[in-house]
Each structure stands twice: as structure tokens, then as C-alpha cells.
N, C-alpha and C positions, 0 to 999 in steps of 0.2 A: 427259187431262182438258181440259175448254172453259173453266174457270176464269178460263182467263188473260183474257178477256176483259173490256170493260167492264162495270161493274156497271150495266145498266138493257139495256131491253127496247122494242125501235122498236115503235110501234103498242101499246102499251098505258101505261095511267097509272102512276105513279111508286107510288101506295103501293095498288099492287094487286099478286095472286102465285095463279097457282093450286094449287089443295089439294094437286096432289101434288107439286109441288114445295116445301113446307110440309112436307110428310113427308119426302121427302128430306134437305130442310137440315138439317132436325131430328138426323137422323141422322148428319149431314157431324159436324154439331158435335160430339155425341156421341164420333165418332171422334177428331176434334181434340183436343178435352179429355182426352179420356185418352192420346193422344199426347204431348201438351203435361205430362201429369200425371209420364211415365217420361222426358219428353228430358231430355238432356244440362244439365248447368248453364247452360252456354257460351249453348248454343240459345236459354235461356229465359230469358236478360240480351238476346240480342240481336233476338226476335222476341214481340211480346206474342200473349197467347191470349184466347179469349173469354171465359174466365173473370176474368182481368183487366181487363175493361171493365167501366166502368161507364155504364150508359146509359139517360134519363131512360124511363121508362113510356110514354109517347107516341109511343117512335122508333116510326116507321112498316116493316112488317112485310117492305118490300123491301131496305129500308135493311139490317136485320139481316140479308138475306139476301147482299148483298152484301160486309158484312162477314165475314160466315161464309167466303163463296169467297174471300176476301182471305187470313183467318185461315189457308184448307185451302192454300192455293197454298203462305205462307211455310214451313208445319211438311212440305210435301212438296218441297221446294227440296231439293235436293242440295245436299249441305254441303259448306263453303266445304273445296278439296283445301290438303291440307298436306303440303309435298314432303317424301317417303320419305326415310329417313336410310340411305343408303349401307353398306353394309360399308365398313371398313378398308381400302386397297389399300396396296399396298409405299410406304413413307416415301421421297419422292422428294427428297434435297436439294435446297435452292434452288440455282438460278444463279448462276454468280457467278465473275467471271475471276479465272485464277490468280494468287496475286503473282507481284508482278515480281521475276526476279531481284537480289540486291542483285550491287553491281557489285566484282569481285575485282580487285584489284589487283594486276597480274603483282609477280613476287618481284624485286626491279632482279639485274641481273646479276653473275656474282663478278668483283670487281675482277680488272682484267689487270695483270700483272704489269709492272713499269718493263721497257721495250726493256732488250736486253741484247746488245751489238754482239757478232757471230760473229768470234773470233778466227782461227781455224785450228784444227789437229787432225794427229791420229797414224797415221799408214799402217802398215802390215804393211812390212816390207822385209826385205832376205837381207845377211848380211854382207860377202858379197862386194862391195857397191856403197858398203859405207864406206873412203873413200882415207885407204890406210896403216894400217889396221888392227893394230895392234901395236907398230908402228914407233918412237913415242915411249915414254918409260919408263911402265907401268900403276902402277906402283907407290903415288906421291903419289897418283893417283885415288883407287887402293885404301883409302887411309890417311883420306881425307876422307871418303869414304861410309861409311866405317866409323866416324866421327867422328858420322856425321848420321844413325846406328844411332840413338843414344840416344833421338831422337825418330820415327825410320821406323819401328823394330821394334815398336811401339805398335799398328802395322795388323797382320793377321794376315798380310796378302798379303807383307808384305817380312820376316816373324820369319823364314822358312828363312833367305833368302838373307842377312838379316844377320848371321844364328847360324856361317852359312858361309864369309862372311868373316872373322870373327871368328877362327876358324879355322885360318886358311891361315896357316901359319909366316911370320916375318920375311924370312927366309931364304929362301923359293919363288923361282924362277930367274923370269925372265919370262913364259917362253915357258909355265909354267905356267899363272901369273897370264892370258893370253889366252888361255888352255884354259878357265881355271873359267870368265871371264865369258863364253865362247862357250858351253857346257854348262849357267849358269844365268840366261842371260837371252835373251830374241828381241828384236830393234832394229826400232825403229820411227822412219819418217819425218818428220818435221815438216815441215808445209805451210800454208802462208798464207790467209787465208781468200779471196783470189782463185785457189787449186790452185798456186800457184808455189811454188818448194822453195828460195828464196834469199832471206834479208832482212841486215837492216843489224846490224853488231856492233861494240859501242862498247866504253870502257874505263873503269872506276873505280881509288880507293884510298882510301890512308884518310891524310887529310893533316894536315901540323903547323901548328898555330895559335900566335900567341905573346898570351898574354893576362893578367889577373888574376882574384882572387876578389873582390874590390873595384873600385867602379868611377873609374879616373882620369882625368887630361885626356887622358891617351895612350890608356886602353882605355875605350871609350865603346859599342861595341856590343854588345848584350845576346845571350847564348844561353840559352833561357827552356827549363824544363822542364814539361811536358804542365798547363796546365792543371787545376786541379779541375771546370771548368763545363764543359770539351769533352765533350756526350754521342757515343756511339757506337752508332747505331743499325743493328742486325742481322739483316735480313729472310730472312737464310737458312731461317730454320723453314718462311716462309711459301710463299718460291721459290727453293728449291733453287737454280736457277741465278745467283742472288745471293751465290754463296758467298763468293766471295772479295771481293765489294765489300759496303761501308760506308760509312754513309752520317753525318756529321758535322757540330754544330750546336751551337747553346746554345739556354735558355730565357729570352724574353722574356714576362713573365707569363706566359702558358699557350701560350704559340705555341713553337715550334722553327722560329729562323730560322738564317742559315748562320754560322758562327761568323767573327771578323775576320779579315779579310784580311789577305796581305801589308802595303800599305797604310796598312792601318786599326794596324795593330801599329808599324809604322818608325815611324808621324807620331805616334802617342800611348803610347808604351812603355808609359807607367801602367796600363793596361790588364794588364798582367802582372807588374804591382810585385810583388815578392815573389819571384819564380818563375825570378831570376838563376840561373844554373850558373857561371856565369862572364861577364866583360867581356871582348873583344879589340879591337885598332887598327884592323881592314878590312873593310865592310863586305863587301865584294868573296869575301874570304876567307870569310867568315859563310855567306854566298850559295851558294860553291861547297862548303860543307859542308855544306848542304840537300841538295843534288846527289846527293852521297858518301853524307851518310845514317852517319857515324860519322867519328869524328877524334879526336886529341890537341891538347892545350893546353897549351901551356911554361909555366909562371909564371915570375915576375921568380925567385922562388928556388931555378931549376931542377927542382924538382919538377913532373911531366907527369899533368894529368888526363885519361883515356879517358873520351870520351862515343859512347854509340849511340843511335840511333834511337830514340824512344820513342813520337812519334805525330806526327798532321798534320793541321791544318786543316779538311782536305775540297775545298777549292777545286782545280781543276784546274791541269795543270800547264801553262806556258807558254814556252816555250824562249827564254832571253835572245838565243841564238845566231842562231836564226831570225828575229827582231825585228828584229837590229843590219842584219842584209842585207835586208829588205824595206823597213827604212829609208834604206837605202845608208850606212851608218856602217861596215861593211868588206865587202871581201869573202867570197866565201864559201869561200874558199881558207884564209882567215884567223880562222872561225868556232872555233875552239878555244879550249882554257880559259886556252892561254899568250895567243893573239890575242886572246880580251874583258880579259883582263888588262893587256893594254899599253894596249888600247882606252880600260879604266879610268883609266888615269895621265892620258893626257891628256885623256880628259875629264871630271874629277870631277861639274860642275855637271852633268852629265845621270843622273850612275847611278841618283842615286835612281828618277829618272820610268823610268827603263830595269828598273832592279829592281823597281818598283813592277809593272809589266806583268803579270809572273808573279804571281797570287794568293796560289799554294799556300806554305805556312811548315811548317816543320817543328820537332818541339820533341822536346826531347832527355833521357837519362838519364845518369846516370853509372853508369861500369863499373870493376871491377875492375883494376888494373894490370897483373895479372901472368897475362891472357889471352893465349892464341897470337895473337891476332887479335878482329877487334871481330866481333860477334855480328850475325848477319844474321839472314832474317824467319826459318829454318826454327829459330832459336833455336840454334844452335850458332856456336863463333867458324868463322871463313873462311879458308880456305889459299892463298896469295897461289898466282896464274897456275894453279889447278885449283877455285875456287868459279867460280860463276857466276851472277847475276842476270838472273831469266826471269819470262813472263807467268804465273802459277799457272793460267790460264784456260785455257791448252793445255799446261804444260808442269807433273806434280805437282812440288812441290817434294821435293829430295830423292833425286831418280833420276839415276841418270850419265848423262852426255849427250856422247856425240863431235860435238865441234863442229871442222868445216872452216873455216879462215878464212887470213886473211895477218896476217903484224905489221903494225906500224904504219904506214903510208906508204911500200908495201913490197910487195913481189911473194912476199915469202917466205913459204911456208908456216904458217899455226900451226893444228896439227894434233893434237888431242889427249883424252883423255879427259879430262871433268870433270865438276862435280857441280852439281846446281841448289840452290845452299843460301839464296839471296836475292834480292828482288823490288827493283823499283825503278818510282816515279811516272812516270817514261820510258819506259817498257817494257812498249810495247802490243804483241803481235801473235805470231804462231808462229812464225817465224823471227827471233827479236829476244833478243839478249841482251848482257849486261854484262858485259865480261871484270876479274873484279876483281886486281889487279895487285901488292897490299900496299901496302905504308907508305911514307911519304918520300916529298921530291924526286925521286927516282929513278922511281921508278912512275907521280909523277902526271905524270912528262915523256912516260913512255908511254899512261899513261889519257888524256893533255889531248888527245891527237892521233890517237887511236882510231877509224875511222869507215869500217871496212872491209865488203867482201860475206861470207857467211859461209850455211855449210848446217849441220842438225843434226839428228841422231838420239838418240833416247829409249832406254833401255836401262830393260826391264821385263820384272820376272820370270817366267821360261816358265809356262802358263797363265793369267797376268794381265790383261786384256783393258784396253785403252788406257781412259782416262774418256771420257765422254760430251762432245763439244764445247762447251763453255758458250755459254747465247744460240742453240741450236736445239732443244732439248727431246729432243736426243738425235743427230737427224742431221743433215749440215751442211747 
């Protein structure tokens, strides 16, 4: 169509038209009008028709003709497009970064267990390499392990062989007696925890005190029975290798601090008011009965209390002996229990601060009278010059042990079967042990001056395989 063009016509007058375009228009509209009659609603809000006009009589004949092509052009316009609506395509989620991870906190680690110093340990060995072998009487040995049945036989490992002592006639000549123990036990080594096969062996007893059950101007020093607030704490469940140590304190409001010291107990006794066993005249005496770990007590009316071991502080131990000669107060020739003893007389004004040194206190029970002997750790009493006190940590309590060694101050031999039936706060290491010597004067002339080299072997029953070294988790 030419429609689109201006409405008028160059070279002719405005209301002039010829006839047959007059005829045509006429028809234009025609068509229009009846387009306009069937359009859409939309269309016919947004484009008017010639029917819709109104227009005065006089419009001039061009005029309407232009209209008309005006009219035909809007109703032949291409309608306005309207964008096609899509199919559906696959739901694509949005965008969008992952969270972050939240942040884990590793789990802290299992607590490690307190150090636990490596003692020594037990070797396989042949009997031929124990000196003298038989030599001494077995007999007392026999008589004491069989005493410290009552508590071994409780393990399955030691039920034969105590069933089998138990056994053997009174009457069995010797030479027996070193037949069964060769047939029911293998000997094993004791070794230090630097591989060496030699350590130190000392001597105890069990000494006479003179004291009261009241306290006088003569008996002034206290021996105190175990506390009620001493707790004793016992980590073995948690590491094995803590077995045999404990660990010891009291309660300060909710804390567990270390319970009183030596110290703390000599300068304010009150602290244990109540808890006398008895009064004696020396502190000294007191002191060296800590040591011993059991004694008697004379009263003014002859009648003698037996006291044992009952418990300790926790505090470690500290050798008075040691002390005296690193202070040069004697020498070390003179470090014995008779030599701090004279040391004592003449110098009173220092025992305290010298006894004070050592922490550890010991506190005490009362015993029976009419015991063979005071009761040591394996809970049976002890058989003077055949018990022995050893480290539990290499040596079980309870097993006979030929220990090699000399007497006192002395090249002589002492050579013999014995038993491990008590522990002592001195007595660290795998070749270490305490030769207990009995009662009296007499004994403690030989325990005071005890401080010999010495070797020793463990006697455990065939198939029983040594313990595990404490403080290596198995091997040394």
C-alpha cells in the first residue's frame, strides 16, 4: 500500500479528488468498518475507526479521504508482538556457595601417664651360677615362704607350689629340700636398671623403745596413728604401671594438697591431737623407728606395746645419713645408726633442723603381742635373718630370693636363701634390699652398720614368666 504517505497531492488543490478515487475510498472505508466492526477489543481501545468520528458536514471531500488512508493504515498495522511463553525447561537451582564448614575441634589427647622411673628387671639364669647353692640350711627359708603362703596362694601361679611345700615333711633331710626347690622353680637374675648385677644391701630390726601411754616431762614425743584425713589415692586401674605407688594428701576445700610434713607435724603436734599411740623420751629413737617401720615400747610398768607400720605421709624420703656428710657433720665412715646417734648427743640444738630435712613421717598401728615377729608389707610377721625387704617394682613380693652378700663390715660371706616379705621407703632399685635381722640391741648392732655389695636371684615357679619391668610398658 502507498498509504503511508502524506495526506495531499502536489499540483492540485486541497479540496479537490478525482471520481475514481472517490470510488475507491468509499470502498477503503467499507472495508475498515467492517474490520474495525470484528477487531479485537484491545485494537479498538487503542485505534479509533471512521465510524467513531464525528465530523462536521462541510469537511472537505480530500480531508475525508485522508482520513480514511489514515484510518486503513492503523487497522492494517501489524499488531503490537507479544513474546511467546516458553515450555517449562528442567528446574535449575540457583546459585549459591556451599556452606562453610563449621570448624571441629580435634578431641585433646589421652592424658599420659605420671613418668614412672625404670627399676631393673629379672633375667632367665641356670643354677649353677648361684654361689653355694645349698650350702646354708633351706630349712628357715622353707618355713617362711610357707608362712607367706597364706597370702601367695591367693594367685593361681603360686597355689601348686605352696600346696607343695606345705607338704614336704618336717623331717626332709636337706639335700631334699634343694631337690624340690631345683624341680619346682627356675632362678632368675636381678639386674639394675643400668644392666649391672650388683647393688647395695642394708640391714633393719625391730627396736626397743622406752616410753608411756600418757604424755610426761620424760616422754614428750608423740607416735601418731594413721590419720582419718590421710586420703590415698590409687591410679592403678587407670596405669597399670602405677601399681605399687600411691599417691597421698588431704582435702583443702575441694583441692587435694600434700598432706603435713615432717616439719609441719614436729612444730605443731596439734595437728594430730588425738591420734597418740604412745609418748617416748628420744626423738632420735622416734626417727629411727620411721626407718624400721615396726618396734616395741617398754612402759614404766613393764608391760611392752608392739607397733607396725600402718601408713605414710607421701612425702619422699631423705637420708639423715646423707645430709650429715654433705654437710661435713661426720664422716662417711661414721654414717650409721650408732654414728647419727652419738652425732645426736652431742649435738641436740641441730636434730631438729637435721630431722626436719627428711619430709616423709610415718604413722603407726598397734599389734598383737604375741606375734613371732612384726608384720611386714606382704601382711605376714617376718623371720629374723631369712625375711627381706625389696623394691615390689622388680622384685614380686613373696618369692624366695638367694641373695649373695658379706656381714657386716666384713669379707664373710652371707649367703642364703630368703624370702621378699617387706618393702621399705629406701628401697629403690633391682638389686636393693633390706636384710631384716630381728629384735633387740643385738640386731640393731648388726642392721646399724649394714651397707654391703650384694647379688640376687628370684626363685619363680617353673612356667611362670618374670613381671613386666615397671615404667617400660613391658620391656626395659
Amino acid at each position: 500500500m502507498t498509504g503511508n504517505h502524506a495526506p495531499g497531492f502536489p499540483g492540485r488543490s486541497r479540496g479537490a479528488a478525482p471520481s475514481s478515487l472517490r470510488a475507491f475510498f468509499g470502498k477503503v472505508h467499507q472495508t475498515i468498518a467492517m474490520a474495525t466492526a470484528s477487531a479485537a477489543s484491545t485494537s479498538s481501545n487503542t485505534q479509533p475507526t471512521m465510524a467513531s468520528l464525528r465530523l462536521p458536514p462541510t469537511t472537505p471531500l480530500w480531508a475525508l479521504c485522508a482520513l480514511a488512508i489514515a484510518a486503513l493504515a492503523a487497522g492494517c498495522a501489524a499488531p503490537e508482538k507479544v513474546a511467546e511463553a516458553k515450555p517449562p525447561g528442567p528446574a535449575v537451582a540457583p546459585l549459591a556457595c556451599p556452606p562453610a564448614p563449621k570448624p571441629v575441634c580435634p578431641a585433646p589427647p589421652a592424658p599420659a601417664p605420671p613418668p614412672v622411673d625404670y627399676r631393673g628387671k629379672l633375667e632367665p639364669a641356670v643354677w649353677s651360677e648361684i654361689p653355694d647353692w645349698g650350702r646354708e640350711a633351706l630349712r628357715p627359708a622353707l618355713d617362711a615362704f610357707v608362712r607367706g603362703c597364706a597370702v601367695l596362694a591367693r594367685q593361681e601361679a603360686w597355689k601348686g607350689a605352696c600346696d607343695a611345700a606345705l607338704a614336704i615333711p618336717a623331717t626332709a633331710p636337706e639335700g631334699e629340700l634343694a631337690q624340690w626347690f631345683q624341680g619346682a622353680f627356675d632362678p632368675y637374675r636381678v639386674v639394675n636398671a643400668d644392666d649391672t648385677a650388683t647393688g647395695m644391701i642394708t640391714g633393719y630390726y625391730e627396736p626397743l623403745l622406752h616410753g608411756s601411754r600418757t604424755r610426761t616431762a620424760r616422754f614428750r614425743v608423740p607416735i601418731f596413728a594413721a590419720p582419718p584425713d590421710l586420703l590415698t589415692i590409687d591410679l592403678s586401674s587407670l596405669y597399670p604401671e602405677l601399681k605399687h605407688r600411691r599417691l597421698r594428701g588431704r582435702l583443702e576445700g575441694n583441692r587435694v594438697v600434700p598432706y603435713f610434713s615432717r616439719e609441719d607435724i614436729d612444730s605443731d603436734p596439734a595437728l594430730l591431737k588425738g591420734l597418740e599411740i604412745a609418748w617416748v623420751d628420744d626423738p632420735i629413737d622416734v626417727f629411727f623407728l620411721h626407718i624400721q617401720g615396726s618396734g616395741q615400747i617398754e612402759l614404766p610398768t613393764g608391760e611392752r606395746i608392739r607397733v607396725g607400720y600402718a601408713d605414710q605421709n607421701g612425702h619422699p624420703f631423705r637420708s639423715l645419713g646423707a645430709l650429715l656428710i654433705r654437710r661435713g657433720e661426720i664422716p662417711p665412715e661414721r654414717a650409721s645408726m650408732q654414728g647419727i646417734k652419738e652425732w645426736a648427743k652431742r649435738h641436740k640444738r641441730k636434730v631438729r633442723e637435721f630431722l626436719d630435712a627428711n619430709p616423709s613421717y610415718v604413722f603407726f598401728r598397734e599389734l598383737p603381742n604375741d606375734l613371732p615377729g612384726p608384720i611386714g608389707a606382704l601382711g605376714v610377721p617376718l623371720t629374723p635373718e631369712r625375711s627381706i625387704a625389696v623394691d615390689p617394682r622388680v622384685i614380686p613380693l613373696g618369692v624366695p630370693v638367694y641373695l649373695a652378700t658379706t656381714r657386716p663390715n666384713t669379707d664373710e660371706p652371707l649367703e642364703r636363701l630368703v624370702v621378699a616379705q617387706d618393702t621399705g621407703g629406701a628401697i629403690n632399685g633391682g638389686v636393693r634390699a633390706d636384710f631384716f635381722w630381728g629384735f633387740g640391741d643385738a640386731a640393731g648392732a648388726e642392721a646399724g652398720k649394714m651397707r654391703q655389695a650384694g647379688r640376687m636371684w628370684v626363685l619363680l615357679p617353673k612356667g611362670m614368666s618374670p613381671p613386666a619391668p615397671a615404667g617400660t610398658g613391658g620391656t626395659p
